[in-house]
C-alpha positions in Angstrom: 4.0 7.4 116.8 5.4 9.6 114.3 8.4 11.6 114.2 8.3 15.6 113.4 10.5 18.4 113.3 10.2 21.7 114.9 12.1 24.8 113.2 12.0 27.4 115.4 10.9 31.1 113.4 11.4 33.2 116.2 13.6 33.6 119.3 12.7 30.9 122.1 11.4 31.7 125.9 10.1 29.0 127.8 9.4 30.6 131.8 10.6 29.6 134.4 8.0 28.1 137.1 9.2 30.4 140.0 6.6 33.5 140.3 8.1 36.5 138.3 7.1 40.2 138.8 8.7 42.9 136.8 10.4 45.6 138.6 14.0 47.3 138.7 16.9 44.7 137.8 14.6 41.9 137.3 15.7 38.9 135.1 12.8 37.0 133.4 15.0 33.4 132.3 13.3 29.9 131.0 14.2 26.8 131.0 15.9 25.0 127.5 15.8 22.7 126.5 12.0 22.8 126.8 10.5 20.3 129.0 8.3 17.2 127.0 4.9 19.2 128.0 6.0 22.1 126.6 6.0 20.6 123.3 3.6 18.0 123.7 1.6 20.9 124.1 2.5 23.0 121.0 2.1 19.8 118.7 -1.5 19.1 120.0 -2.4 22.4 119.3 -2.3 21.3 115.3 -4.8 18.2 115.4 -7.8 19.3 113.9 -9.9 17.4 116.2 -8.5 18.4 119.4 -10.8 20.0 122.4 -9.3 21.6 125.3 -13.1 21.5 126.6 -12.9 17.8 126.6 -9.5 16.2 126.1 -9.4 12.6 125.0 -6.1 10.6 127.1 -4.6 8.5 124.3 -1.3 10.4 122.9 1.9 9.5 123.8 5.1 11.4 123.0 9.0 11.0 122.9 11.4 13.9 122.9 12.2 16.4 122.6 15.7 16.1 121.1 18.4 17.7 118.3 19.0 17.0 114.9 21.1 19.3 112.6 21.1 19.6 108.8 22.7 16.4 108.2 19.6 14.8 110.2 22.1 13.2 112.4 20.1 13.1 115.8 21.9 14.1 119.1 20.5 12.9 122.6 22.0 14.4 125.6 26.0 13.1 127.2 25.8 10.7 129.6 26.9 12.6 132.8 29.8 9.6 134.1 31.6 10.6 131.3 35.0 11.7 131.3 37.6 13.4 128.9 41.2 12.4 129.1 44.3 13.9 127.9 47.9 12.7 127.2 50.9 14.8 128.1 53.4 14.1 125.7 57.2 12.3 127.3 59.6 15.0 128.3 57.5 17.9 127.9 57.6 20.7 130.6 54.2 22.2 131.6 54.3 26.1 131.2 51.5 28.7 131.3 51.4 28.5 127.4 50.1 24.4 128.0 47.3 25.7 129.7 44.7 25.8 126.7 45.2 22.3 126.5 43.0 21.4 129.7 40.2 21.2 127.8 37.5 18.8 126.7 38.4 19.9 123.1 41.8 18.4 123.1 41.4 14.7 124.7 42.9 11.4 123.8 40.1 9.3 125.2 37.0 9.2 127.2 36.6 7.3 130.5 33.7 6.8 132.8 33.7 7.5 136.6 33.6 4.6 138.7 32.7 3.8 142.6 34.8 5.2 145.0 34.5 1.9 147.0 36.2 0.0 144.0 39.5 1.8 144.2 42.1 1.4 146.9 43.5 5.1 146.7 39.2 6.1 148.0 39.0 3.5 150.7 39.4 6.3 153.8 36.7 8.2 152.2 33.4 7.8 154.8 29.9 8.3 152.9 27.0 9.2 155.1 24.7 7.6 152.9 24.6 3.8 151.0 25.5 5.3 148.1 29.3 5.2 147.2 30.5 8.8 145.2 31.6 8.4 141.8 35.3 9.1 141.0 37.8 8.9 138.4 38.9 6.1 137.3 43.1 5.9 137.9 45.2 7.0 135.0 48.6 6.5 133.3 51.5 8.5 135.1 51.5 10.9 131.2 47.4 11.0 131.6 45.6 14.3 133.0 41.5 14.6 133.4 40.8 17.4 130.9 36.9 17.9 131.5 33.9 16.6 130.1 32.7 15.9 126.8 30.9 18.1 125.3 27.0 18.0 126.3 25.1 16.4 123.7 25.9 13.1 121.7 25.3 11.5 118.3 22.8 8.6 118.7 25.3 6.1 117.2 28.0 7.1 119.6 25.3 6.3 122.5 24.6 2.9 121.2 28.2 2.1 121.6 28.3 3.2 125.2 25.5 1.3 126.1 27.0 -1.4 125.0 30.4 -0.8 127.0 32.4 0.8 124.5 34.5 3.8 125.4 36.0 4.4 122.1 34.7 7.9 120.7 35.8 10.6 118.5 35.5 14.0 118.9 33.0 14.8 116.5 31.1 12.5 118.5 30.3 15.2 120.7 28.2 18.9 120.0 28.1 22.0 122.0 24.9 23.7 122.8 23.7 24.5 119.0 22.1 27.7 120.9 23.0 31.3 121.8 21.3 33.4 124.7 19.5 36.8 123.8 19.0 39.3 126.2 15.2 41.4 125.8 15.4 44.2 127.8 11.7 45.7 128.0 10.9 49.6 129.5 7.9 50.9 130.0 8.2 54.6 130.6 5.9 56.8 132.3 3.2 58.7 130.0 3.9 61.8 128.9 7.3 62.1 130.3 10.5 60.6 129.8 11.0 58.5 133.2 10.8 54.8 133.7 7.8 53.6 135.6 9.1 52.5 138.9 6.5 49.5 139.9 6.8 47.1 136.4 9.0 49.9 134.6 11.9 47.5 133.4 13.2 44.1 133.3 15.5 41.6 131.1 14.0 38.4 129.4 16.4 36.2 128.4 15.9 34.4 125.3 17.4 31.5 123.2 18.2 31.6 119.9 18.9 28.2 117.5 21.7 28.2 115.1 20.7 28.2 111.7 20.4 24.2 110.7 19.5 22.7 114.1 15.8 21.7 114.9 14.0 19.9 117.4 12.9 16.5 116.9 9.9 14.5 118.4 7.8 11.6 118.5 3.9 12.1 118.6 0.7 10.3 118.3 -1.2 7.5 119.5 1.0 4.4 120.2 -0.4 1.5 118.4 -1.2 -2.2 119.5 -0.3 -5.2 117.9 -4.3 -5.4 117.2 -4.0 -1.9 115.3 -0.7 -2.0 113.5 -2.9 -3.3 110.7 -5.6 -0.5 110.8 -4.7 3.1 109.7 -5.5 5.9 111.4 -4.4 8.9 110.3 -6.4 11.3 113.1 -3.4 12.3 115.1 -0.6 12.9 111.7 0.1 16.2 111.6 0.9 18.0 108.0 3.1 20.6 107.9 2.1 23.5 109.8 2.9 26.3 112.0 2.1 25.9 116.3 2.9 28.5 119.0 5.7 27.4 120.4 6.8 29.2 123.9 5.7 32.4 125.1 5.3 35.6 123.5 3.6 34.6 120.8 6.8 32.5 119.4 6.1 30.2 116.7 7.7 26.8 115.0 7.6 25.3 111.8 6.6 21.5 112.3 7.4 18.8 109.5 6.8 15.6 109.3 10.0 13.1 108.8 10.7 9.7 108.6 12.3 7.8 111.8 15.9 9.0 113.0 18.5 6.4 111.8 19.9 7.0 115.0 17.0 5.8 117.1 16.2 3.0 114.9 19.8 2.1 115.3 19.0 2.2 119.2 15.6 0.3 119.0 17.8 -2.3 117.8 20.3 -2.3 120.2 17.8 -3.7 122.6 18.3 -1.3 125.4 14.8 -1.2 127.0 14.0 -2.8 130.1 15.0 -6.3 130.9 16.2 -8.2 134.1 17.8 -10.9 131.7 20.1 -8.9 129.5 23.1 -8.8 131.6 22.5 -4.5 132.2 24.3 -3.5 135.5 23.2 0.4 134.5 20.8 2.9 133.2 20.7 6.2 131.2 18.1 8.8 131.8 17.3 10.1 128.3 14.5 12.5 129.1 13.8 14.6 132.5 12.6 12.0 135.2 10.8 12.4 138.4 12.6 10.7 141.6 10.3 10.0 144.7 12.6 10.8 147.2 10.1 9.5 150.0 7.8 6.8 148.4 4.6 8.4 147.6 5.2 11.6 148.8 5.7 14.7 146.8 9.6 14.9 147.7 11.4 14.6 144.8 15.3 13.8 144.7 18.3 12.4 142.2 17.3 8.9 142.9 14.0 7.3 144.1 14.3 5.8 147.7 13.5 2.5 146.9 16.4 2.0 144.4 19.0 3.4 147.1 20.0 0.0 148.6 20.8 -1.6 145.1 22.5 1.6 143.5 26.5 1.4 143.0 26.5 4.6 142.4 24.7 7.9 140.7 25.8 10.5 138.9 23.7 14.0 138.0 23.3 17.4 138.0 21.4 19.9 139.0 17.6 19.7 138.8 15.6 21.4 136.7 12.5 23.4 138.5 9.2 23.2 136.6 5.6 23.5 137.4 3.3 25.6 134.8 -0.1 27.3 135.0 -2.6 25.4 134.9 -7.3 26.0 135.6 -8.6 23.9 138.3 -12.8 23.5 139.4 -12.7 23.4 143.3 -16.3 21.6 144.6 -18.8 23.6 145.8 -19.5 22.1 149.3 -22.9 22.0 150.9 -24.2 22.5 154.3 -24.7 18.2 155.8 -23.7 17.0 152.7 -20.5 15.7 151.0 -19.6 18.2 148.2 -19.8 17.2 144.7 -20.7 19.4 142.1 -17.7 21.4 140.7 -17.5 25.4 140.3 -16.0 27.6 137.9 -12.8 27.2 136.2 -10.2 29.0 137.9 -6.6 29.8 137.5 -4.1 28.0 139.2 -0.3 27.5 139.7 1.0 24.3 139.6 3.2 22.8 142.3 7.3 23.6 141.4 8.6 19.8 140.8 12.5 19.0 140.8 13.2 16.9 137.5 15.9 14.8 137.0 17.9 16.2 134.0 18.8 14.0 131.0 21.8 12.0 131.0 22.2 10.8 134.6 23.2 7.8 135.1 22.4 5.2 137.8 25.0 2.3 138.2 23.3 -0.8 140.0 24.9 -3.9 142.1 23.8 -7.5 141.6 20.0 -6.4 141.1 17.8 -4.2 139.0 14.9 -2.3 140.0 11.5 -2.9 139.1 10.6 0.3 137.8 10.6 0.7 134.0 10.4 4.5 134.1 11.6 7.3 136.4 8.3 8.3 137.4 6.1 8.4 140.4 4.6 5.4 141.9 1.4 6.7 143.5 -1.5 6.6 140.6 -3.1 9.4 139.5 -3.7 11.3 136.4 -0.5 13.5 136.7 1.2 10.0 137.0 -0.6 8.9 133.9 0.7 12.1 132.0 4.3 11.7 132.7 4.2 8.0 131.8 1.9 8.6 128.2 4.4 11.3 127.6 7.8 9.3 128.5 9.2 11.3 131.5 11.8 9.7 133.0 12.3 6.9 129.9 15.1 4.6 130.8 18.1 3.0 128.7 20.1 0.1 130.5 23.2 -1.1 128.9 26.7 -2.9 130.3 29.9 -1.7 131.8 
């Protein structure tokens, strides 16, 4: 696969999956970071051989992610992660000490841990297998001060795969995004009122700070058998895709591979029972089966629950999308089989996993490679081709 850039042009508005209707105080939001179909979507748009009539199953994508105008690339925090401060010997807490319990002013970061491996937790009663993740214990001069700010450089990831917990704070990047508010009136024809049925409501927008870009892996993923053949079909030059709704567009580029995922290619940190990994990072939005094979989706799939130490996440985030579907036509004594028109449909709301959790394991690994479903099907296939739910293990 390839590696492109998407500049944003305009502001940014990616729905919401919940059914909107316009009317007095209504709020359209979106979801942002954009999901991997969202841009998946916008960078097929540019091949020049592409037919939405009759699509062809053999991209794959990765992303999407950050990268500013140093082309340092920043992947999401990892969620366990703590920030520590130091209270200096002899000093007196007053009201003017209060700006310093922040995550902008720590000494170190930490990483919550098992409640069942600390004495201090041992009368706290779990009603499922699955002990809580607390904070670690501290120095007597040592105060938790929040988290780490939510997105991290590539390099600094490497290190806490690998166990490390020394960081520094530039490290760690706030949102490189600010909220718009679109407020939108449709007044009543020839008079100076506000229709009352779909006469006002807010969208609320994103806009990128000047520098910052999204970055993405696209293309067909090549076999050892092709490595040696080129096929240019699916490189896209630089162009300009719709990118949202609204009519929003991006500037894509093509770029050469992230040092920063190279760097983590070579760390090793895919899948493997014989590496010694006792954990795993969610880097892009995952799908948990919180029934197996059943469209129930929660923060950890239930056949991981018995070997899970622990789990730490966030909210999910709600996505399903519009999509056309041909219902069969059936046929009075016989078994329907011919298809009808295209029609519109809604897709089913799915709760994704957010990037960043983190799923601490016992003594044994699961077999799963991805956080995906397990029942086959084609929506199955899509979220694997376009890496939903791709795993990073690393050590404690």
């Amino acid at each position: 696969m390839k590696w492109y850039k998407l500049t944003p042009l305009d502001v940014l508005l990616f729905r919401e999956s919940k059914p909107f209707s316009p009317g007095e105080a209504s709020w359209a939001k979106g979801i942002f970071p954009p999901l991997p179909s969202t841009v998946f979507q916008a960078l097929r748009t540019a091949l020049p051989t592409y037919n939405p009539k009759h699509p062809i199953r053999d991209l794959n994508f990765l992303g999407p992610f950050l990268m500013d105008s140093s082309h340092t690339l920043w992947l999401p925090t990892p969620k366990d992660l703590l920030a520590v401060g130091t209270k200096r010997e002899g000093e007196d807490e007053t009201e003017d000490d209060k700006f310093k319990d922040s995550a902008n002013t720590w000494s170190r970061i930490t990483r919550l841990v098992p409640s069942n491996s600390l004495e201090t937790w041992k009368h706290l009663k779990n009603s499922q297998s699955v002990s809580a993740m607390v904070p670690p214990l501290l120095e007597s001069n040592e105060f938790i001060c929040g988290r780490p700010k939510p997105w991290i450089k590539a390099t600094a990831l490497g290190k806490y795969l690998q166990g490390e917990n020394s960081f520094e704070t530039n490290d760690f990047q706030d949102d490189p995004w600010e909220v718009q508010i679109l407020p939108h009136i449709d007044m009543q024809e020839g008079t100076r009122q506000v229709k009352v049925e779909s006469g006002y409501f807010t969208e609320v927008a994103t806009r990128i700070k000047p520098g910052w870009h999204f970055v993405a892996a696209f293309g067909k993923k090549q076999t050892e058998n092709e490595e040696s053949q080129q096929d240019n079909s699916t490189e896209l030059q630089q162009t300009v895709v719709r990118f949202g709704g609204e009519g929003h567009r991006a500037l894509v580029t093509p770029i050469n591979t992230p040092s920063g995922w190279r760097g983590l290619e070579a760390g090793n940190y895919e899948y493997s029972k014989n590496q010694g990994y006792s954990f795993a990072f969610l880097l892009t939005p995952g799908l948990a089966e919180a029934e197996t094979g059943e469209p129930i989706y929660g923060v950890y799939p239930q056949t991981w629950q018995k070997n899970l130490a622990g789990c730490v996440s966030d909210r999910p985030l709600m996505w399903g999308g519009i999509s056309n579907i041909q219902r069969k036509i059936p046929e009075e004594g016989k078994k329907a089989t011919e298809k009808g028109e295209v029609e519109f449909s809604l897709l089913p709301q799915r709760a994704f996993v957010p990037p960043g959790t983190v799923y601490l394991f016992k003594d044994k690994l699961p077999n799963e490679e991805q956080l995906i479903p397990t029942v086959g099907s084609s929506w199955a296939t899509t979220f694997e081709m376009l890496n939903y739910g791709k795993l990073l293990w690393g050590k404690r």
